[in-house]
C-alpha positions as MATLAB code, in Angstrom:
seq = 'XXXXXXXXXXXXXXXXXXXXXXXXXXXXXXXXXXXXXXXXXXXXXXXXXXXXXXXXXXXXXXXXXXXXXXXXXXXXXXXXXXXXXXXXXXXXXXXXXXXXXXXXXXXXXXXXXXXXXXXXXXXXXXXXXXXXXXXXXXXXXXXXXXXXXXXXXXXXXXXXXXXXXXXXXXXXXXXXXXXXXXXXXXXXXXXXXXXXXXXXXXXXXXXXXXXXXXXXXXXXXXXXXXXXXXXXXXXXXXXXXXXXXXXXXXXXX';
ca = [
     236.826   72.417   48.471;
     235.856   69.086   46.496;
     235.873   70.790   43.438;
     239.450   72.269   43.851;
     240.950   69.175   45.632;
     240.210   67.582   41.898;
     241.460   70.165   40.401;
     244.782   70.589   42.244;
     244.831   66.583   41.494;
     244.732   66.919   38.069;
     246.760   70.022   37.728;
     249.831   67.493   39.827;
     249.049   64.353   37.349;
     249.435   66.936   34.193;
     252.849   67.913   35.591;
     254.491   64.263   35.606;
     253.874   63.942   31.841;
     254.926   65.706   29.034;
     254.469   68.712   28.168;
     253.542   69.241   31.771;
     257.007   68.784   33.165;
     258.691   70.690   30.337;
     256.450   73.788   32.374;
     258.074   72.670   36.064;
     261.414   72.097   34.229;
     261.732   75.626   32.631;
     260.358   76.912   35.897;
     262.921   75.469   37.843;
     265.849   76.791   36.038;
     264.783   80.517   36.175;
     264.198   80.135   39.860;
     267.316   79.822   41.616;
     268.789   83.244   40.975;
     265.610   84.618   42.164;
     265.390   82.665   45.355;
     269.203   83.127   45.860;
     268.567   87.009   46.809;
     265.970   86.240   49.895;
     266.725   85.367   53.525;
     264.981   84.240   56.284;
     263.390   81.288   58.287;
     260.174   80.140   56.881;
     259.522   79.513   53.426;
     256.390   77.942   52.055;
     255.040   76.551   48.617;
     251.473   76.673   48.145;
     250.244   74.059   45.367;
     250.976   70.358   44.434;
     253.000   68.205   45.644;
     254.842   67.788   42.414;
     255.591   71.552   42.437;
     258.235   70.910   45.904;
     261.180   70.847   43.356;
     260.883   74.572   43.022;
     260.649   75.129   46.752;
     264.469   73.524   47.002;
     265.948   76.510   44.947;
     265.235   78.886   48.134;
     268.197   79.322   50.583;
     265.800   79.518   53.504;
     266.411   76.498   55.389;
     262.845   75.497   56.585;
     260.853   74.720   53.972;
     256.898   74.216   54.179;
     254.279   72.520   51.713;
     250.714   73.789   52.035;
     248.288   71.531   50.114;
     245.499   69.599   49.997;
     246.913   66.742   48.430;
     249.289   66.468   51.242;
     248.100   62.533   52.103;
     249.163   61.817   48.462;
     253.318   63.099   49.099;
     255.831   61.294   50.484;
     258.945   63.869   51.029;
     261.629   63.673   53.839;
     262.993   66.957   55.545;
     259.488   68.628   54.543;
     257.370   70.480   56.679;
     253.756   69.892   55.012;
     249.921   71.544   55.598;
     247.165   69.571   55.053;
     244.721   72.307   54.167;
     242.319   73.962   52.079;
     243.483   77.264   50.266;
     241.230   79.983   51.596;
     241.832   80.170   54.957;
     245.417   78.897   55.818;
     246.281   78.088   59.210;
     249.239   79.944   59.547;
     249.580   83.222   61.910;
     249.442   86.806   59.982;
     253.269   87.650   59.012;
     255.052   84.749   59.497;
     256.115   83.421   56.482;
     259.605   85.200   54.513;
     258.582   83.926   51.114;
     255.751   82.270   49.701;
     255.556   80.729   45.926;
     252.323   80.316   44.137;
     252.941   78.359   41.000;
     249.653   78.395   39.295;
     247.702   78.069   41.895;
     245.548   80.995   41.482;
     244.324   79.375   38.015;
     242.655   76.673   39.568;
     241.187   77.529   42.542;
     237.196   78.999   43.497;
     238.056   82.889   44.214;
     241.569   83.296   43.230;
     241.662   86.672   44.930;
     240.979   85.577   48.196;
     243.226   82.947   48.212;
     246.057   85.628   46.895;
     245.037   87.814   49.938;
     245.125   85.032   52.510;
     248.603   83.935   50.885;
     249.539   88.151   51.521;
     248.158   87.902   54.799;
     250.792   85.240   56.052;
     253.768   87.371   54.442;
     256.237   89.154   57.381;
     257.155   92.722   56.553;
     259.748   93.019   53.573;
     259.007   89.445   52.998;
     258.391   88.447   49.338;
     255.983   86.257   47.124;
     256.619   84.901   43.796;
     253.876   84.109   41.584;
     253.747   82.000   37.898;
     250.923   81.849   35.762;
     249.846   81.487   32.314;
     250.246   84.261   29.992;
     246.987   84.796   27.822;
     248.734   86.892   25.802;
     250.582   83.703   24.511;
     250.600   81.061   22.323;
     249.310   79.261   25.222;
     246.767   81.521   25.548;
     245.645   80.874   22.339;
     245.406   77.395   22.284;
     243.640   77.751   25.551;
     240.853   79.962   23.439;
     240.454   77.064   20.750;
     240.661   74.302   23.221;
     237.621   72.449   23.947;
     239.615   70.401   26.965;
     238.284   70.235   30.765;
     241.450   69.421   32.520;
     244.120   71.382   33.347;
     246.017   73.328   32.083;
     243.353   73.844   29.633;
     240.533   74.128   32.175;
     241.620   77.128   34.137;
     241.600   80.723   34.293;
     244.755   82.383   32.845;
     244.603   86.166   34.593;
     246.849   88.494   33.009;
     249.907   89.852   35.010;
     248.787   93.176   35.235;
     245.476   92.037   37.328;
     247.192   90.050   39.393;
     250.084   92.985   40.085;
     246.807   94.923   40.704;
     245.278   92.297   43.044;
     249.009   92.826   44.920;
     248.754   96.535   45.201;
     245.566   96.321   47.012;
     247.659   93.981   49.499;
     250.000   96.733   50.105;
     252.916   94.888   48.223;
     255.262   96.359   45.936;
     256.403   94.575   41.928;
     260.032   93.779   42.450;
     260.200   91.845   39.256;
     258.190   91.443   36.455;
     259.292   88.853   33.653;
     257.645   86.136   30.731;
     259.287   83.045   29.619;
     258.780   79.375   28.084;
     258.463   81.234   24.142;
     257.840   77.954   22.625;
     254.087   76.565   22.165;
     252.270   74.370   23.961;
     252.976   70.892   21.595;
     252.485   67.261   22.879;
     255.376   66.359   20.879;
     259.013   65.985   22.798;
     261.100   65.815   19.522;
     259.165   69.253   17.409;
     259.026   70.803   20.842;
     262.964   70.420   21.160;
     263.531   71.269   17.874;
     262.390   74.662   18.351;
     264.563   76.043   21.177;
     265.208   79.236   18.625;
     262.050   80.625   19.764;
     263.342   80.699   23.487;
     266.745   82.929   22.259;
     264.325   84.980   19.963;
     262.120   86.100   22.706;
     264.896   86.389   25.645;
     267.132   88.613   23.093;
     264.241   90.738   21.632;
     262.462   90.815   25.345;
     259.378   90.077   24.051;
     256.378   89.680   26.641;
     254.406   86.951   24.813;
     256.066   83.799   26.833;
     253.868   81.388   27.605;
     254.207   81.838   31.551;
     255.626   85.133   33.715;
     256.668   85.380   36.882;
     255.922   87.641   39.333;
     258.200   89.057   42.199;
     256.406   91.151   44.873;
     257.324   92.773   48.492;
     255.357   93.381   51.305;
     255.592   96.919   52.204;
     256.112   97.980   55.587;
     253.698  100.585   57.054;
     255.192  103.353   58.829;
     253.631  103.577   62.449;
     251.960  107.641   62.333;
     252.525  109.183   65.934;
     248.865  110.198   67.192;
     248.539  113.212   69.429;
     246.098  113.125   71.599;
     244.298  116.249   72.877;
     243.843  116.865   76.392;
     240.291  118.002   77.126;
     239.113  117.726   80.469;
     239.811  120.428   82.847;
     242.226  119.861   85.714;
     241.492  121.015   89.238;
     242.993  123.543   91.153;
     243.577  121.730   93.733;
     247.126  120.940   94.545;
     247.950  117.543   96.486;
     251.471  116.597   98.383;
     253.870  114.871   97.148;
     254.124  111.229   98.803;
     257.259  110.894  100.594;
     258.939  114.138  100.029;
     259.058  116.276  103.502;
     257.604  119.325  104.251;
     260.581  121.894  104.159;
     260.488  123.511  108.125;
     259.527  127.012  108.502;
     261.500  128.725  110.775;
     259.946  131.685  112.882;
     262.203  134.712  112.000;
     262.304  137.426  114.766;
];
């Protein structure tokens, strides 16, 4: 826990400066249409405080933060969780939609934590998941960098292991997409200067963005009748029925 409470801080301090909130602004715009298409009650974002932003695109009107940074956020009309992210607190299928934005990068045993996050999922509920493509140019600079903070410092799993990790939950891939084409620069102005990479890769659908999304459902489990087989042998003996008379036998001459 230590370890990952530092590294959940630092992952939140990376996100308030360039090109850290470029990442939570580009996230934020692809989310709303997404979010717009699920109902419910209970929604929940599991990550860093900075992160809530993307939370407020979801129609569902409560709106949780689990974290264990929670002390460090001041937000009004937020539910928060003060907890670690192994073992959540929250009752099996509860939750509509859970987000986990890049979360599972940072954290000791990523696929226990994606379990538990399954776990709290109601039936037909969703979870959306971003994470760093390492089949990116911010994969590569993650290969050549020599940096021990995030993003740098964590582990970018490819979308098709984590889509695994979400079969084995017994959840289906709604929606599979990459994004954020550009690479990973510390300066604003080049950075904005090459926004033709973003129309290069949405028009020729290429899956080399720096970060994908990923939409899943829980399945529901069809309950499977059981017919039981009776073995024991009844008696022959035949008892009375409690409270129906004896029909009157008349003597017949």
């Amino acid at each position: 826990m230590p370890k990952t409470y530092r590294t959940i801080q630092q992952w939140n301090n990376w996100l308030e400066k360039f090109p850290g909130q470029m990442v939570l602004d580009a996230e934020k715009k692809i989310l709303p249409a997404i979010l717009a298409q699920f109902y419910g009650t209970q929604s929940l974002l599991i990550g860093a405080p900075r992160q809530l932003d993307l939370l407020k695109s979801s129609v569902i009107p409560n709106q949780i933060l689990l974290s264990p940074l929670l002390s460090h956020q001041q937000q009004k009309n937020i539910f928060g969780i003060e907890s670690g992210l192994h073992d959540l607190p929250i009752a099996s299928g509860s939750i509509d939609l859970v987000l986990l934005p890049h979360i599972l990068e940072y954290i000791d045993n990523p696929r226990q934590a994606l379990a538990e996050a399954c776990r709290i999922v109601k039936p037909q509920g969703h979870i959306v998941i971003f994470g760093f493509n390492p089949y990116s140019l911010w994969g590569i600079k993650k290969l050549w960098s020599r940096e021990k903070h995030p993003p740098w410092s964590g582990t970018f799993f490819s979308a098709s292991s984590v889509t695994e990790w979400l079969a084995l939950a017994d959840f289906e891939l709604i929606k599979h997409k990459s994004f954020l084409y550009r690479p990973p620069v510390n300066n604003e102005n080049f950075y904005n200067k090459l926004t033709f990479m973003e129309w290069l890769g949405r028009n020729l659908h290429l899956p080399l963005g720096g970060i994908y999304l990923i939409v899943a459902q829980a399945k529901v489990i069809p309950l499977t009748p059981i017919k039981l087989t009776w073995k024991q042998k009844l008696s022959d003996v035949r008892l009375p029925v409690i409270g129906v008379p004896r029909p009157t036998v008349r003597n017949q001459r």
